[in-house]
KETI-76082 format. One record per residue (C-alpha): residue in one letter; z, y, x; residue number from 1. Coordinates in Angstrom, 3 decimals, m for minus. Example, Ala and Ser with C-alpha at 12.3 -4.5 7.8 and 13.67 -1.06 7.14 Angstrom:
<zalums>
ZALUM   r          z          y          x     k
ZALUM   A      7.800     m4.500     12.300     1
ZALUM   S      7.140     m1.060     13.670     2
</zalums>
This chain:
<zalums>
ZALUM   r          z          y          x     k
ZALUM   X    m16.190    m18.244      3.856     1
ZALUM   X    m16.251    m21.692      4.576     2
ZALUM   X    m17.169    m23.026      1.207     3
ZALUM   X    m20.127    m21.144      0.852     4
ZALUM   X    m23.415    m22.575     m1.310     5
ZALUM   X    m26.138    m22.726      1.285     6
ZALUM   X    m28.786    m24.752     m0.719     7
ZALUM   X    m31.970    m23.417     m1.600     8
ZALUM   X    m33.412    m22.932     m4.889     9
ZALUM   X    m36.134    m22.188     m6.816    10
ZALUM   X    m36.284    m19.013     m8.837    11
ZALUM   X    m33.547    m19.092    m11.763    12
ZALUM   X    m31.404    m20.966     m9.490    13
ZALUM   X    m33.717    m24.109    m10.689    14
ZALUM   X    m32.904    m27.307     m8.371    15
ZALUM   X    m35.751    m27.421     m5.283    16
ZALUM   X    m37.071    m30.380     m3.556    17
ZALUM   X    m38.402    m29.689     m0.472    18
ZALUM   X    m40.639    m33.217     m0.420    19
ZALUM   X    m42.346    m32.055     m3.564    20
ZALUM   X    m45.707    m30.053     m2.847    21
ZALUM   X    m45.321    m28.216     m6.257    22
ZALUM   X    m41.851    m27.150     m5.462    23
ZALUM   X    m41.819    m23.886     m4.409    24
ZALUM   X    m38.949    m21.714     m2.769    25
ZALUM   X    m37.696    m18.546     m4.331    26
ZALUM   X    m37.652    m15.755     m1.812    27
ZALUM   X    m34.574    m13.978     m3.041    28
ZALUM   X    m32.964    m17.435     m3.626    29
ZALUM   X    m32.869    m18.813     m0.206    30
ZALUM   X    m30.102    m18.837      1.831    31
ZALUM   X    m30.366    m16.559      5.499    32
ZALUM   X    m28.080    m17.350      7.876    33
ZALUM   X    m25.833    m14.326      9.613    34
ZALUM   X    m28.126    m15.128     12.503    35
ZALUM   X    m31.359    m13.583     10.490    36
ZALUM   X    m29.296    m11.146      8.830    37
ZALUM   X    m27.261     m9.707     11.599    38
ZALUM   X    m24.353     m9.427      9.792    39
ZALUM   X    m20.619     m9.901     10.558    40
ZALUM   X    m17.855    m11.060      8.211    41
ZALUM   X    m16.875     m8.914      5.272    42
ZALUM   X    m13.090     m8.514      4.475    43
ZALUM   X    m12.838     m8.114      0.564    44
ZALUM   X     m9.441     m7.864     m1.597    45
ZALUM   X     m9.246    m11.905     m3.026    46
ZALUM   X    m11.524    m13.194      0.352    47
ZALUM   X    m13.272    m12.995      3.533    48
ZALUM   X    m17.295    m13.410      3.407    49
ZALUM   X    m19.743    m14.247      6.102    50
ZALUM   X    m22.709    m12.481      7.371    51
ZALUM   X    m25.035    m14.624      5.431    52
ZALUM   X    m25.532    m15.258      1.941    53
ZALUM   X    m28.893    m14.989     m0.796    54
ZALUM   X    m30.251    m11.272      0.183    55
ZALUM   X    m32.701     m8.978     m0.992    56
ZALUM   X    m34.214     m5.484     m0.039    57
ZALUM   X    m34.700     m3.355     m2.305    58
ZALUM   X    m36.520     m1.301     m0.101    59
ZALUM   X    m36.840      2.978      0.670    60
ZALUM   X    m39.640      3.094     m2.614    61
ZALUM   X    m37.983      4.146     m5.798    62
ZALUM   X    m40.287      2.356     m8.024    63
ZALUM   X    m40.498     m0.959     m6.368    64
ZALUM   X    m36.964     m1.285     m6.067    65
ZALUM   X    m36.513     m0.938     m9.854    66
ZALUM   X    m39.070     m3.454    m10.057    67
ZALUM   X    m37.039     m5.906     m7.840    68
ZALUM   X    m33.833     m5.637     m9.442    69
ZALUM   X    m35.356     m6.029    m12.981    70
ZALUM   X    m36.934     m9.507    m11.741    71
ZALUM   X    m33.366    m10.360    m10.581    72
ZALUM   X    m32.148     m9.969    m13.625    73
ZALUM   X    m34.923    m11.801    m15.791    74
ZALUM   X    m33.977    m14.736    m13.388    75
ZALUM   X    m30.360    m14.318    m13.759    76
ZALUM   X    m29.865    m13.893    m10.262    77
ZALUM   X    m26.413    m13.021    m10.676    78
ZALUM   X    m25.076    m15.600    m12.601    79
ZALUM   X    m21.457    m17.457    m13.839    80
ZALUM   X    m21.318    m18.906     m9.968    81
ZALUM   X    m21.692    m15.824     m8.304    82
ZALUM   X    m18.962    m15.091     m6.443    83
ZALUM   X    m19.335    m11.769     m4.932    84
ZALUM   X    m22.292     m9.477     m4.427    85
ZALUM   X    m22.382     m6.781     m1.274    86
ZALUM   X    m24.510     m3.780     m1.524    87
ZALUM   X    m25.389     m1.913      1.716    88
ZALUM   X    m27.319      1.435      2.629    89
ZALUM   X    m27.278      3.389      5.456    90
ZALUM   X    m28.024      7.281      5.174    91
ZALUM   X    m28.965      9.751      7.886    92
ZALUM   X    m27.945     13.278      7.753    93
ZALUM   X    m30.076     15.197      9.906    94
ZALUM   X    m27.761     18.734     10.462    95
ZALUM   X    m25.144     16.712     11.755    96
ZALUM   X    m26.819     13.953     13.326    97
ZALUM   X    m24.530     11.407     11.709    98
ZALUM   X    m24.740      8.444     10.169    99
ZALUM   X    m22.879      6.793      7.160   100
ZALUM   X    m22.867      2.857      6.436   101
ZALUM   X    m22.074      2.309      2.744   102
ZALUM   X    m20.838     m1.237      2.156   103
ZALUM   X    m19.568     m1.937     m1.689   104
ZALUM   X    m18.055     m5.296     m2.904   105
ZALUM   X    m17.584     m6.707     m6.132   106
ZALUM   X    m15.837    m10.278     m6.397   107
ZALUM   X    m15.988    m12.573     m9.392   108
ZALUM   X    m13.041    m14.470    m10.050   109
ZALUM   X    m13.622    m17.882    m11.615   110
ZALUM   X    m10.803    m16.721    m13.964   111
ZALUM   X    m13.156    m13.720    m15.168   112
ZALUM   X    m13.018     m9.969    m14.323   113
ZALUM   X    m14.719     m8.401    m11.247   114
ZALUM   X    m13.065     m6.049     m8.240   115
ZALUM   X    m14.838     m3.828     m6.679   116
ZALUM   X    m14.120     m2.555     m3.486   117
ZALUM   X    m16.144     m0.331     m0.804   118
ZALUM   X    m16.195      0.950      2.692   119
ZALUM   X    m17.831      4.270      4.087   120
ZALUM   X    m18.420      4.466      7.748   121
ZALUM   X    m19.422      7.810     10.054   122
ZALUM   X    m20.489      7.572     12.881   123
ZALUM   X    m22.710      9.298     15.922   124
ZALUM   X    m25.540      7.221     16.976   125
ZALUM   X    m26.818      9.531     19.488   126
ZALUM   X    m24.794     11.548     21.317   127
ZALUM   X    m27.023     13.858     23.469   128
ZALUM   X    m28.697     15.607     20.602   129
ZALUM   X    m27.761     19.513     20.308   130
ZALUM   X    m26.714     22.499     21.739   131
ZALUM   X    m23.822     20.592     23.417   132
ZALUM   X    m25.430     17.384     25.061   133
ZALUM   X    m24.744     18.858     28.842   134
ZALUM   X    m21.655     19.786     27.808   135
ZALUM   X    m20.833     16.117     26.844   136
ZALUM   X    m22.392     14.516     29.355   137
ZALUM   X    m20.370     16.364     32.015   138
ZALUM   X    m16.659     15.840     29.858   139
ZALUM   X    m17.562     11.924     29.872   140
ZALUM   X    m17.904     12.327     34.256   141
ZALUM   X    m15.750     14.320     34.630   142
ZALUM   X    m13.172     11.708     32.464   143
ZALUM   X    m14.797      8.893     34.512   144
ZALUM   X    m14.055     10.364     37.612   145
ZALUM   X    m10.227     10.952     36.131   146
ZALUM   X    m10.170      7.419     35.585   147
ZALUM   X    m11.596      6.098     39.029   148
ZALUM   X     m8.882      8.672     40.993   149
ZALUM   X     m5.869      8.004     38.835   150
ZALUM   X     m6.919      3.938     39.444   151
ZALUM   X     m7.140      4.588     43.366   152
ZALUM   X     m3.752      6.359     43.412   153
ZALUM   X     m2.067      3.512     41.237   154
ZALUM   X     m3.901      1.038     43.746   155
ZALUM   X     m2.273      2.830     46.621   156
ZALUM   X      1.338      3.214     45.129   157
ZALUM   X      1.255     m0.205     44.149   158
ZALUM   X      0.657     m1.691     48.092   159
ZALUM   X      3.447      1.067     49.330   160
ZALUM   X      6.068      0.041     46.793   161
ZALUM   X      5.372     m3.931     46.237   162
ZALUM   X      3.991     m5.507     43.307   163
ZALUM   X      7.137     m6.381     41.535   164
ZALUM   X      9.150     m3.387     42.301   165
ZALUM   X      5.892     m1.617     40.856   166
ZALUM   X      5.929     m3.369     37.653   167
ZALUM   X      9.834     m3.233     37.060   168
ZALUM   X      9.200      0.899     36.679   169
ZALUM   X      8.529      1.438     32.707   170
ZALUM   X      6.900      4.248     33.564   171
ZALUM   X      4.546      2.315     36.111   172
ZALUM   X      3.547     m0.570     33.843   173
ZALUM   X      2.795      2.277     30.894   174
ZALUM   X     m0.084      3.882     33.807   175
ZALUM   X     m1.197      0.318     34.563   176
ZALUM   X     m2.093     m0.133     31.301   177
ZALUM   X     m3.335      3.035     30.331   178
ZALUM   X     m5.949      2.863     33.158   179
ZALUM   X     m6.743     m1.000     32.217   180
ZALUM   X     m7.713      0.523     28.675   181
ZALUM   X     m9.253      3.048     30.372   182
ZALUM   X    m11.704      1.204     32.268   183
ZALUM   X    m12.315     m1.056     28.999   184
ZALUM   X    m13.169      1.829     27.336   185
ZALUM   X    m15.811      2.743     29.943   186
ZALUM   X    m17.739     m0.675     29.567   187
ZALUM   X    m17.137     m0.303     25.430   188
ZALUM   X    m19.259      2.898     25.818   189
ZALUM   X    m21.902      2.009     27.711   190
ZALUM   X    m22.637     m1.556     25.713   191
ZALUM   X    m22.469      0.534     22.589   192
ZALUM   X    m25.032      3.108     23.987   193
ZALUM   X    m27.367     m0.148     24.701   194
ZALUM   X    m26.902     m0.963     21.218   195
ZALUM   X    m27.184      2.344     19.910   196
ZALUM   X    m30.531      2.475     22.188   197
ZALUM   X    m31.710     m1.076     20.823   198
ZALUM   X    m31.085      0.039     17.028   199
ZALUM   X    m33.043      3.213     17.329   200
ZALUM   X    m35.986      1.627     19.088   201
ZALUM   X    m35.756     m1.091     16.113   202
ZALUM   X    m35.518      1.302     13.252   203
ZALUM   X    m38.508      3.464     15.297   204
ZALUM   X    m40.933      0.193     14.583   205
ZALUM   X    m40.268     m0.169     10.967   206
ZALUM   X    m39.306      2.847      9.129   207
ZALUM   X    m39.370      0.490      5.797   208
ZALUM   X    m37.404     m2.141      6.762   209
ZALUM   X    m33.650     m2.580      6.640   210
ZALUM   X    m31.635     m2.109      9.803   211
ZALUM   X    m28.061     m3.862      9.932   212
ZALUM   X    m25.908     m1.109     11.188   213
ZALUM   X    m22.753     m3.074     10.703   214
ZALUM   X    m22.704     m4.597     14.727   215
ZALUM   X    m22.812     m0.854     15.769   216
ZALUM   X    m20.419      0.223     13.246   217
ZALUM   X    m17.626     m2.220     14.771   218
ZALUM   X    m18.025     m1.257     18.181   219
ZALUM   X    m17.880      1.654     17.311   220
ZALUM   X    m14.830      1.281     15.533   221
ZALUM   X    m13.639     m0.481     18.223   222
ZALUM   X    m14.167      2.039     20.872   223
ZALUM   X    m12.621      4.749     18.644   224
ZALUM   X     m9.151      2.341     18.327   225
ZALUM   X     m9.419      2.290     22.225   226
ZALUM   X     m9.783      6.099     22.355   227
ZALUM   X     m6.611      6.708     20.159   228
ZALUM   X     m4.647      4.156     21.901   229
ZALUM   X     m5.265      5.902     25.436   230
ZALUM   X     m4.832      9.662     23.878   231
ZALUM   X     m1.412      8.222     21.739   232
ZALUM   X      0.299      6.796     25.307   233
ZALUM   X     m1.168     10.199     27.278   234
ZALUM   X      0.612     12.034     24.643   235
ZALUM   X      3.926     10.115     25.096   236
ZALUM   X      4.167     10.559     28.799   237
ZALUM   X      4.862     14.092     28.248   238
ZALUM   X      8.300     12.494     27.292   239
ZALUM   X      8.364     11.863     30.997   240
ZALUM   X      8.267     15.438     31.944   241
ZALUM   X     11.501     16.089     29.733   242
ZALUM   X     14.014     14.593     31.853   243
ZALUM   X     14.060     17.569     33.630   244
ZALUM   X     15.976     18.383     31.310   245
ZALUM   X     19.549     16.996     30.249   246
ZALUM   X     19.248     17.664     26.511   247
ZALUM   X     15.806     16.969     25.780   248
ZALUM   X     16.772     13.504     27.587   249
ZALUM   X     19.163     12.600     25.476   250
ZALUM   X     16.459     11.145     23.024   251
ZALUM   X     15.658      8.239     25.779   252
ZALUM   X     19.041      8.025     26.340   253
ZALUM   X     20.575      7.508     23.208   254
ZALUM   X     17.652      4.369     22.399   255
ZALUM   X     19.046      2.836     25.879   256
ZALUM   X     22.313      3.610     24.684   257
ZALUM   X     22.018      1.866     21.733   258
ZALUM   X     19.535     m0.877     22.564   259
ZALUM   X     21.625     m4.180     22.640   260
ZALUM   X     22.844     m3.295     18.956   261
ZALUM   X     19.102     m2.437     17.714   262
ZALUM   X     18.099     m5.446     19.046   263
ZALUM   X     20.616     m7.477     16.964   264
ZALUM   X     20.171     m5.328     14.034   265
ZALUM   X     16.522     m5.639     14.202   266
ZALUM   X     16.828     m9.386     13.971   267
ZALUM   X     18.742     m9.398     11.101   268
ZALUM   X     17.020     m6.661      9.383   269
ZALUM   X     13.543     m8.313      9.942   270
ZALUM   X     15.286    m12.051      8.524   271
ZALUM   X     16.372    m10.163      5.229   272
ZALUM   X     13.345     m8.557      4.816   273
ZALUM   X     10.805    m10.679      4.866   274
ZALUM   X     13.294    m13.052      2.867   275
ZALUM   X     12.654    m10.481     m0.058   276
ZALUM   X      8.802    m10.221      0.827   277
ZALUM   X      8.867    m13.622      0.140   278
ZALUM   X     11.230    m13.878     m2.895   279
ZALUM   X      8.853    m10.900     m4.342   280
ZALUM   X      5.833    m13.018     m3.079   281
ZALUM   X      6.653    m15.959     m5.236   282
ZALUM   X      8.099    m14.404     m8.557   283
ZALUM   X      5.415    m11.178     m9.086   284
ZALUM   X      2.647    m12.612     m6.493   285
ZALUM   X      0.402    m14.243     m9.525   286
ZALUM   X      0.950    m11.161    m11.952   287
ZALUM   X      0.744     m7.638     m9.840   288
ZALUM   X     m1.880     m6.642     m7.261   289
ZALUM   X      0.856     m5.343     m5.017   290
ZALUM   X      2.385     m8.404     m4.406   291
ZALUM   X     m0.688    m10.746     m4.657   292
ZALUM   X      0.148    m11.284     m0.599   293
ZALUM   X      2.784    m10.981      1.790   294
ZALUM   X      1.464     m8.161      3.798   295
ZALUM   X      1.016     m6.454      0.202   296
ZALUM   X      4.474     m7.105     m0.137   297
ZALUM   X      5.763     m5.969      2.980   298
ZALUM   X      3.744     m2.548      2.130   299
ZALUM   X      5.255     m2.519     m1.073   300
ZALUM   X      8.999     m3.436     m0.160   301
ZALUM   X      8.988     m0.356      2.328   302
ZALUM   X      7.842      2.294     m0.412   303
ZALUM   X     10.563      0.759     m2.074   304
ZALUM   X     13.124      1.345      0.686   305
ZALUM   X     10.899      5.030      0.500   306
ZALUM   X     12.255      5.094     m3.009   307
ZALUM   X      8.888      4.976     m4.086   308
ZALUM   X      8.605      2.168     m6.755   309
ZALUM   X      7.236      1.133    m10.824   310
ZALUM   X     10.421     m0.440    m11.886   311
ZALUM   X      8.428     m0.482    m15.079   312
ZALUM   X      5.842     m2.794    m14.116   313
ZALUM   X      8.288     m5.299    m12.355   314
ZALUM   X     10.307     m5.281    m15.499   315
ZALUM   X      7.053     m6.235    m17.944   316
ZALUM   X      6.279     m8.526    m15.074   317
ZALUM   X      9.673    m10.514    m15.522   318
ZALUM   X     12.644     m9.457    m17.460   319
ZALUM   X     15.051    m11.271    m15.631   320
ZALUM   X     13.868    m10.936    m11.992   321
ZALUM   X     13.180     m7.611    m12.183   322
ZALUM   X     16.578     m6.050    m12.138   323
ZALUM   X     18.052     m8.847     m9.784   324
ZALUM   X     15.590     m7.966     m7.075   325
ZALUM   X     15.201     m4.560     m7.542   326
ZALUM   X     19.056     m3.508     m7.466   327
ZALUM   X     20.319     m6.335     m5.085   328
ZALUM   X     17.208     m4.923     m2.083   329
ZALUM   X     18.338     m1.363     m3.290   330
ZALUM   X     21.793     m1.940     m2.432   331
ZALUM   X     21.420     m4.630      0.463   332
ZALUM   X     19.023     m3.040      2.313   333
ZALUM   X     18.355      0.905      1.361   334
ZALUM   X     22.086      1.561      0.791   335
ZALUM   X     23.566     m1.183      3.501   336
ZALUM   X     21.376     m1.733      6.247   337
ZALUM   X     19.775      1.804      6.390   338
ZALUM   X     23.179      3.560      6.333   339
ZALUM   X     24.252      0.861      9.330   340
ZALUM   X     21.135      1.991     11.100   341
ZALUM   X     22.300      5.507     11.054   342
ZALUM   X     25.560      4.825     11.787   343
ZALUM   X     24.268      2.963     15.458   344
ZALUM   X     21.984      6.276     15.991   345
ZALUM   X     24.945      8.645     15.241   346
ZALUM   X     26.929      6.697     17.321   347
ZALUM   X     25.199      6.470     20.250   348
ZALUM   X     23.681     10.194     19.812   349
ZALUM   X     27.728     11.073     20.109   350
ZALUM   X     28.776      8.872     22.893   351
ZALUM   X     25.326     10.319     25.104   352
ZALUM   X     26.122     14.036     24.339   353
ZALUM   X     30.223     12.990     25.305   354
ZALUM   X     28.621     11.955     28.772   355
ZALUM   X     25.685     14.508     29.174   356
ZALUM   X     27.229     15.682     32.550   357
ZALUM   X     25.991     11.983     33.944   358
ZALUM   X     22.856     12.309     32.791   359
ZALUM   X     19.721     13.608     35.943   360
ZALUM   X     18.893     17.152     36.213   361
ZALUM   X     17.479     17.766     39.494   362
ZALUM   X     15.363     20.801     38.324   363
ZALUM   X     14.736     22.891     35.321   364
ZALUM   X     11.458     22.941     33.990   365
ZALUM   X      9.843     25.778     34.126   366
ZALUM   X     11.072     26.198     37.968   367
ZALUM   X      9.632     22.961     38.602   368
ZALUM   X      6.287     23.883     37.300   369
ZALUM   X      6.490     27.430     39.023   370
ZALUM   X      7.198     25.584     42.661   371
ZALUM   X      4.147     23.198     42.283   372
ZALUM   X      2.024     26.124     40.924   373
ZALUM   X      3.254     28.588     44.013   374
ZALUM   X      2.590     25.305     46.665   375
ZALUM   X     m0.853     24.601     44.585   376
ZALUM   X     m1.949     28.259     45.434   377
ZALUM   X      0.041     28.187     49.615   378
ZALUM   X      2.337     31.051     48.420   379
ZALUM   X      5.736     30.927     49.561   380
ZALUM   X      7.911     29.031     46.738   381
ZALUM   X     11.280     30.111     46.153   382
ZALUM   X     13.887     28.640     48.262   383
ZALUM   X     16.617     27.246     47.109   384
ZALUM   X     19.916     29.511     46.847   385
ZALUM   X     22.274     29.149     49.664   386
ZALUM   X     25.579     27.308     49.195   387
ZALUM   X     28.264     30.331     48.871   388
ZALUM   X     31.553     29.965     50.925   389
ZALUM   X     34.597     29.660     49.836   390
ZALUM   X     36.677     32.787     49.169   391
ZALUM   X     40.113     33.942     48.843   392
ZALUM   X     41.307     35.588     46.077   393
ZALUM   X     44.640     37.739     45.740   394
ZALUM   X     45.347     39.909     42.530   395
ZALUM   X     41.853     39.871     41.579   396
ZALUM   X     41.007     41.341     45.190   397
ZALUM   X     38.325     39.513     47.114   398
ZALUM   X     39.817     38.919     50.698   399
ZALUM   X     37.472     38.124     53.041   400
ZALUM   X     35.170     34.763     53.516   401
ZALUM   X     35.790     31.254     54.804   402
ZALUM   X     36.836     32.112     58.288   403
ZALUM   X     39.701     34.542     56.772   404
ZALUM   X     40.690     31.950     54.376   405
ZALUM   X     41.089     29.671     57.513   406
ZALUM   X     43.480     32.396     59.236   407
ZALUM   X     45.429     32.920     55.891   408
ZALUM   X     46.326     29.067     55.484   409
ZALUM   X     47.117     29.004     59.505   410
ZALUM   X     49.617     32.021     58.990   411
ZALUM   X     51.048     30.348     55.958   412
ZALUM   X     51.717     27.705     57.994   413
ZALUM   X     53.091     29.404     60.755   414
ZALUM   X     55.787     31.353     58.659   415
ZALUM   X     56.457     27.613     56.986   416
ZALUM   X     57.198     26.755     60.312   417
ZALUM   X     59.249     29.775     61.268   418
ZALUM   X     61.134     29.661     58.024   419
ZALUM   X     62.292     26.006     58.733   420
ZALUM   X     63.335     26.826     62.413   421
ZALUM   X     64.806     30.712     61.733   422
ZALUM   X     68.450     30.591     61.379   423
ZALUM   X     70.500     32.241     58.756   424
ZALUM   X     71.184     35.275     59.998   425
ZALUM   X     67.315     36.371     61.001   426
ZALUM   X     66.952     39.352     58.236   427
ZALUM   X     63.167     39.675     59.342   428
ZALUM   X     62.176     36.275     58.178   429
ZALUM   X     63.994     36.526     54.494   430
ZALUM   X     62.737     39.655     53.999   431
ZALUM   X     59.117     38.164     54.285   432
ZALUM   X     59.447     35.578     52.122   433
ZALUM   X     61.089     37.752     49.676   434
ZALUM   X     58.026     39.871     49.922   435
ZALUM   X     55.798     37.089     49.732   436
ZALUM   X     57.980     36.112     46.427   437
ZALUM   X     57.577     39.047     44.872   438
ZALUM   X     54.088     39.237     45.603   439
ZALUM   X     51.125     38.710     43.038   440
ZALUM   X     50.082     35.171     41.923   441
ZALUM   X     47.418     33.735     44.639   442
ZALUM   X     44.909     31.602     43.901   443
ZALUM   X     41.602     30.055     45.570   444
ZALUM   X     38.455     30.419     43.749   445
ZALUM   X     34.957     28.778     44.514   446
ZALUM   X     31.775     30.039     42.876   447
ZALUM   X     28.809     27.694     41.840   448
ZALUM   X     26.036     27.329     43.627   449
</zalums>
């Protein structure tokens, strides 16, 4: 991108002297700036390209594009030097109101051969057009005014608890930043509906002429990666409403559990990794496509741990560093470190579901929803059920309540007492306790509440 040829020639490529009268310019061989051409940079496979570069239009006439490209080619416009050529077209389709950006690349390689490569964009340009603009129009209001309560109530919470006892809540920070993306989002849409305004009224004056859609396509992009990232962490606080319950928790509580040892595994899972990224970087980097880079290689390494791999084409690639790599990251990492992963899950799953008794569960569910839903509508919610007293229990006989219980134990105590102050010749008292020996097992029983 930085090496680009930004002379201008004359047609053929033929050298131009701009102090010579008789020199003349070729259109199609001048360099435009991104500035004239309103284009961003292009990611291809082998490089990154910048918005400018030698253009032409070829126009919305059938004929007179023809006519262009065959004067291109008399004049060998694309030529031994060339190193990539970009085509771009925007369509319209008019039932769905959408709009699709076609961008193909093909590089030239000094080495020879060419790669092509292409990228297809949809996207809405105007929203209010249809049977459901109100309908729209009153979701994104209604989700503005979501985002301008849910932002006073953090506000709020935030001055009552502190701002550092706010932030040291997971759950706190993950609303913070939902609502900061939020409100990002808000601007994103309203900048891209000036430049989805700006494009139409641009296109409108010129019906002929080319319109770079690429500046609207990346916003737009870029709103959509906003969108997804507020509807994936939405989606994940629902994980929040599960510790209501104990075994549905257990999933947060077994990556606490085990969070010191992923850490440290982690580490030395991510060292011997990208030590084979690179290893696979350097040996089969200048021969196969999927290792011509190290993010390539990284993609490729976990299909490999996916056991999806060609062994075949590492093997042709190089006979002797083929099998070394292959089998020692086979047995290293998908038979060693995977199987010592699991082993950290299953023991931590084990020693969570040992202590599940310790884990919170103030209320179940479903009772918790039916209480807000009964307070949400003023009917009377259920109360909660009354502790039940203790009870005494003889031969599977209930006796009576607390308050008999009480004058059992005191008459227990008083014949204890009796029996330690009754001499031996009292028949009354041994003939209690042999009745009371005799008697049925007695026990006390409590019942849960």
């Amino acid at each position: 991108m930085t090496d680009q040829d930004k002379t201008t020639y004359k047609i053929g490529w033929q050298a131009y002297n701009s102090s010579d009268p008789s020199s003349v310019a070729g259109e199609y061989w001048t360099y435009k700036d991104s500035s004239i051409t309103k284009g961003y940079p292009i990611l291809g496979l082998m490089a990154t390209y910048s918005g400018g570069g030698y253009t032409v239009e070829l126009g919305t006439d059938k004929t007179e594009a023809l006519k262009r490209i065959a004067e291109l080619k008399d004049n060998r416009w694309i030529d031994k030097y060339t190193r990539a050529v970009i085509v771009e077209f925007v369509i319209y389709n008019t039932n769905l109101n959408m709009f699709a950006v076609s961008m193909s690349t093909i590089e030239f390689l000094p080495t020879g051969g060419a790669f092509p490569n292409y990228q297809v964009r949809v996207f809405r340009l105007d929203r209010y057009i249809g049977a459901y603009t109100f309908f729209t129009l009153a979701c994104e209001i209604v989700t503005v005014l979501f985002v301008i309560f849910f932002l006073v109530k953090e506000i709020r919470v935030m001055k009552k608890q502190g701002v550092k006892p706010y932030f040291k809540e997971f759950w706190n920070v993950v609303e913070f930043v939902t609502i900061c993306i939020s409100i990002g989002t808000i601007v994103m849409f309203f900048y891209r509906l000036f430049i989805s305004i700006s494009l139409q009224s641009e296109f409108s004056s010129n019906l002929h002429k080319f319109v770079n859609f690429q500046y609207a396509v990346y916003w737009d992009e870029l709103f959509m990666y906003l969108v997804a990232i507020i509807i994936f962490v939405n989606n994940l606080k629902f994980l929040r409403l599960l510790r209501f319950n104990k075994r549905m928790g257990m999933l947060g509580q077994t990556i606490k559990y085990a969070g010191n040892q992923m850490a440290m595994f982690v580490l030395a899972f991510s060292v011997i990794f990208m030590a084979y990224a690179q290893l696979c970087y350097l040996v089969f980097g200048r021969i196969l496509m999927d290792y011509s880079s190290i993010i390539t290689c990284l993609e490729t390494l976990f299909s490999m741990m996916l056991n999806k791999f060609d062994y075949q084409a590492l093997e042709q690639a190089s006979p002797f560093w083929a099998p070394l790599v292959f089998f020692s990251f086979t047995i290293i990492v998908t038979m060693v470190l995977i199987n010592m992963f699991l082993t950290l899950i299953i023991e931590a799953f084990g020693a969570v579901k040992y202590n599940l008794d310790r884990q919170k569960n103030d209320y179940e569910i479903v009772e918790f929803m039916m209480s807000k839903l009964t307070d949400f509508f003023g009917t009377t919610a259920k109360k909660d059920k009354p502790m039940t007293q203790f009870s005494y229990n003889e031969e599977g006989q209930i006796d009576g309540n607390a308050d008999v219980l009480k004058c059992r134990v005191e008459t227990i105590v008083g014949r204890l007492e009796n029996y330690l102050e009754m001499k031996p010749g009292n028949k009354e008292y041994w003939n209690t306790l042999q009745k009371m020996k005799t008697t049925g097992r007695r026990r006390i029983i409590t019942s849960e509440y």
